[in-house]
N, C-alpha and C positions, 0 to 999 in steps of 0.2 A: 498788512493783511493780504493774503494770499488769495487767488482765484481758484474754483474748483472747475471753471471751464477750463477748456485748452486754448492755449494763451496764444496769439501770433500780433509778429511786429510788422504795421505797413509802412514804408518808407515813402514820402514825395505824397504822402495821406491826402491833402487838398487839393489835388489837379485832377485832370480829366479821370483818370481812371482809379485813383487813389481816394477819392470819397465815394463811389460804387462799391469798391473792395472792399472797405472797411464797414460798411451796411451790411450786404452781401455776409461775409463770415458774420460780424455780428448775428444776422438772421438765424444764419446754419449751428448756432450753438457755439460759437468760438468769442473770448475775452481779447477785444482789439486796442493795441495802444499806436494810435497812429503819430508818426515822428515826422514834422514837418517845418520850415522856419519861423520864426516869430514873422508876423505882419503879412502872411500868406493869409488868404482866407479858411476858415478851418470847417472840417466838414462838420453836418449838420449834426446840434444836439439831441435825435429826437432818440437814439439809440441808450442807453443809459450802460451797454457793453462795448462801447465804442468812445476810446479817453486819448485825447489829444495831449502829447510831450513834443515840446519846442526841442527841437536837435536843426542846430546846422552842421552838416553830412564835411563842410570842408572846416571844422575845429574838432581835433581830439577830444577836449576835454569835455566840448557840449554832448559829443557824442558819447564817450563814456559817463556822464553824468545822466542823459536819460536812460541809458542801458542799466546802470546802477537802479533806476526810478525803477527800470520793468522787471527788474533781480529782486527786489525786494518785493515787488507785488505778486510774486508767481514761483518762489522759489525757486527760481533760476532755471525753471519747465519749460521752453518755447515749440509750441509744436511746427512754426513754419516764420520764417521771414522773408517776407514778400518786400524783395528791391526794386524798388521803382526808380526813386531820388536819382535824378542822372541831367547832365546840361544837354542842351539840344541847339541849335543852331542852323538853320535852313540859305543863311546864306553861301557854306561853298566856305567858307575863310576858317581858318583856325584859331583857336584857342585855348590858355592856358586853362580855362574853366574845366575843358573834355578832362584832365589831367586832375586838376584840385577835387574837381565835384564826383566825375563818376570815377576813372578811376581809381584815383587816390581815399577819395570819401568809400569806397564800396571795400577795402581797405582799412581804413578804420575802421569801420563798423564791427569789418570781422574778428580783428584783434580786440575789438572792446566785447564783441559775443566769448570770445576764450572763457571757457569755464561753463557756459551754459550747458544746460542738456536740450541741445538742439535737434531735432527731429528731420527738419530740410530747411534748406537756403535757397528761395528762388531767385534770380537773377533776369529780368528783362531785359532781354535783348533784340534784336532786329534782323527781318528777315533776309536785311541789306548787309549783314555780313557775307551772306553767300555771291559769288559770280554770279552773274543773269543767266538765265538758261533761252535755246529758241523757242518760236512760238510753236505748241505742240507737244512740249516738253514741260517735265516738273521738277522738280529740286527737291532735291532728299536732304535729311539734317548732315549725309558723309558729303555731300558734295562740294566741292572747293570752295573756299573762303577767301575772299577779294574785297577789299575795301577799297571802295572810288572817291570817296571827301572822307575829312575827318569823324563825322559823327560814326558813320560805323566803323570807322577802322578805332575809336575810345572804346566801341563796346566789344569787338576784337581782342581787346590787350584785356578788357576787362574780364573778358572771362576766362584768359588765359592765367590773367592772375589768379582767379580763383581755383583754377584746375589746379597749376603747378605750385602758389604760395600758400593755398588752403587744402591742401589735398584730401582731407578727414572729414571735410564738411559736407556734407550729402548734397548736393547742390543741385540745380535744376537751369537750363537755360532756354527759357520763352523765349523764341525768336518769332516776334511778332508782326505781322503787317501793317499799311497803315492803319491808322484805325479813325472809323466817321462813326458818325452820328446822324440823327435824325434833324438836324441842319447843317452838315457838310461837314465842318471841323478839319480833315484830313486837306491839309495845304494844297497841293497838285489840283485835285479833285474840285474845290472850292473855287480854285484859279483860275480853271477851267471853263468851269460855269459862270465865274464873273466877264470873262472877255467876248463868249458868246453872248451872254445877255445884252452885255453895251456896245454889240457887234463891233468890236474892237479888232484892228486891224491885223495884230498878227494871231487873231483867231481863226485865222484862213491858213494859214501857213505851219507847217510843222517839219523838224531836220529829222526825222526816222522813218521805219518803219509804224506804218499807222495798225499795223495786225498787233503789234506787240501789248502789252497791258502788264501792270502791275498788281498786284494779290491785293486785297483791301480787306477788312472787316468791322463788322459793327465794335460797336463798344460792350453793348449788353451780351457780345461773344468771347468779347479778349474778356470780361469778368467771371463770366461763367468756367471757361477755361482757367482762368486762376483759381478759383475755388474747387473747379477738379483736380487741380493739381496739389493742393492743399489736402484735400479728400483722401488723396493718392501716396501720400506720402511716403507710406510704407511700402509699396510692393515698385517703388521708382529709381531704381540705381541712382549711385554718384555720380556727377559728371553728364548728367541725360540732357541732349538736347532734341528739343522739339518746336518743329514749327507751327505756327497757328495762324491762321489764314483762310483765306476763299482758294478753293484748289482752281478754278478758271476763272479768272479775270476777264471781263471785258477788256475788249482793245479799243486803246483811242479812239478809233474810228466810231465803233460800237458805242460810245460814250458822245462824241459830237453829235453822231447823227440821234441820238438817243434826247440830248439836252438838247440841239436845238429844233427837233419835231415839239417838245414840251412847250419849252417859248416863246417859239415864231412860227412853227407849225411848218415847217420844213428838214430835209435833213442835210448837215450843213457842210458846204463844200470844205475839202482840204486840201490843200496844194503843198507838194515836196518841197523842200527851198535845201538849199545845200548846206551841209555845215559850216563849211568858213562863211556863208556867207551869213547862217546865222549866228556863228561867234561874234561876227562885228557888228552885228543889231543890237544883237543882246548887250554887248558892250557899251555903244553908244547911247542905248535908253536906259542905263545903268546907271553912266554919269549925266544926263542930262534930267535925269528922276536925282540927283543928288545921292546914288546909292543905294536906294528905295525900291528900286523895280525884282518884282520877284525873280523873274527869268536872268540869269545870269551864266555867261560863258561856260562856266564847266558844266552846267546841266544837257548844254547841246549836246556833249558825247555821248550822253547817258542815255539821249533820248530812244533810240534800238532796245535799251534795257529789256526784257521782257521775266518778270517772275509771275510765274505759276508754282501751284506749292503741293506738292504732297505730303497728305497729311494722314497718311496711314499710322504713322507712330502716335500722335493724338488719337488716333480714333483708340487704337490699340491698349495705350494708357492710363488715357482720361474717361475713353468712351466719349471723346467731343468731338463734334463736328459744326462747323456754322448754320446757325436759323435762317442767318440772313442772306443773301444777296443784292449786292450794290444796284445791279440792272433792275432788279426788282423795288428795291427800297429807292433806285432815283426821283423819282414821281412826290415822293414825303420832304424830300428836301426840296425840291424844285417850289413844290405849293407853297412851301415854310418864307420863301426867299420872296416869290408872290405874295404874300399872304403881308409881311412887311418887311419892305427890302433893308429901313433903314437897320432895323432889328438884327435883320439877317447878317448884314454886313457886319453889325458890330460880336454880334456871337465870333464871328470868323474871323476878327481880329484887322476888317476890312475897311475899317473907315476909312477915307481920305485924311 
């Protein structure tokens, strides 16, 4: 039986941002078949346009088999495929996963879509494929593309693959910020706030520039922006990349002194420390954590980073811009973490 809505596939459907989306368009008139793995949690029934198909992204056949599942319920119609599905990895190390899951899985997908009448293919990507820009500066979607760890240099190749192996597909590439929530969620961010809370020792110290800052954004913005871009479809060239983000970021500094006025009621000192010499901190509490410890040696170089975004081509596009502001919204997470630490920590994936 076929859909008389207009039909769109989400991929990675039960994670942070993939059971939003899939509401989200359900609300706006659109028939969602969200593709996720078996024993993930799957998002919520309460939508009756929104149908869960088990696809794992790194088998062919799974994946041609639910694609077959959405061909036959839609006439082979798809007005938008939203790819999320992608491995992620915050330590710094490489793996075969970047290659099976998002590359090669985003790959598959495409060759088992051959034959649909596909409308756009969005692609999620990140705003860390670009070089850092300085502080005072914003980054355009032309501006040079540098990968410093593996995670974006997979979403690099991935969308190279799509430009150059999928050339015909109308494709779109979200290159996203972090992205938080109304309890912290974005790793750094989170990290951050944990070591000033337990006034933790190298929460005084930092290897960069403390003016620099990274672009961050809500979640209920990177969703809103997916469904503009959904919206959009028609009037969005091939190939379009757009970034989505907070055009000024706070800078670390801006962010210390911000969380620790919140929790102790002052604003908290930061002290330079050299890079080598935090390579070999960081190294040392690395293996004496067994591995475990977030802060890890390649992140020192990075720490100067600074992305600011412009996001003139979103406005232009989508007509999006962000609700939120982090400096502003700090105060909702800080309470949340107040309010119950244990909870907190465990949202953030913090426990001991």
């Amino acid at each position: 039986m076929s859909t008389q809505r207009p039909a769109v596939i989400v991929t990675g459907s039960s994670g942070l941002l993939g059971q939003p989306v899939c509401e989200a368009l359900a609300h706006r008139g659109y028939e969602v078949f969200g593709f996720d793995r078996v024993g993930l949690p799957e998002p919520p029934k309460a939508n009756p346009h929104v149908h869960d198909i088990e696809c794992d992204i790194t088998s062919y056949s799974n994946v041609r088999a639910a694609i077959e599942d959405v061909r036959r319920r839609t006439d082979g119609k798809l007005a938008s495929v939203v790819h999320m599905a992608a491995y992620y990895d915050f330590s710094g190390e490489d793996s075969d996963a970047y290659e099976a899951i998002t590359i090669h899985g985003t790959d598959r997908l495409l060759n088992a879509l051959d034959g649909f009448e596909l409308q756009q293919f969005i692609f999620t990507s990140t705003m860390l494929v670009h070089a850092p820009c300085e502080p005072g500066q914003r980054i355009t979607e032309e501006d040079p593309l540098l990968a410093k760890w593996p995670y974006p240099k997979s979403k690099i190749e991935t969308e190279r693959l799509i430009r150059e192996g999928h050339p015909s597909v109308r494709s779109v590439f979200l290159r996203v910020a972090g992205v938080y929530t109304d309890y912290g969620r974005q790793p750094t961010l989170v990290q951050q706030i944990k070591r000033i809370d337990e006034k933790d020792f190298q929460s005084y110290f930092f290897p960069g520039d403390t003016d620099a800052g990274q672009s961050v954004v809500h979640l209920d913005d990177v969703v809103d922006a997916i469904i503009a871009t959904v919206e959009n479809r028609a009037k969005i060239e091939a190939k379009t990349a757009i970034l989505i983000g907070e055009p000024d970021p706070p800078s670390y500094e801006a962010l210390q002194d911000a969380i620790g006025q919140r929790i102790h009621g002052e604003d908290w000192t930061t002290l330079y420390v050299p890079k080598t010499v935090a390579k070999v901190g960081a190294a040392v509490t690395d293996k004496l954590s067994g591995g475990d410890a977030f802060i890890k040696p390649f992140m020192v170089d990075m720490a100067d980073d600074h992305y600011a975004l412009d996001i003139s081509r979103a406005k232009a596009l989508l007509g999006w811009q962000p609700k939120h502001r982090l400096i502003d919204h700090l105060p909702k997470i800080l309470d949340a973490l107040e309010k119950n630490r244990s909870q907190w920590l465990r949202l953030n994936g913090l426990e001991s």
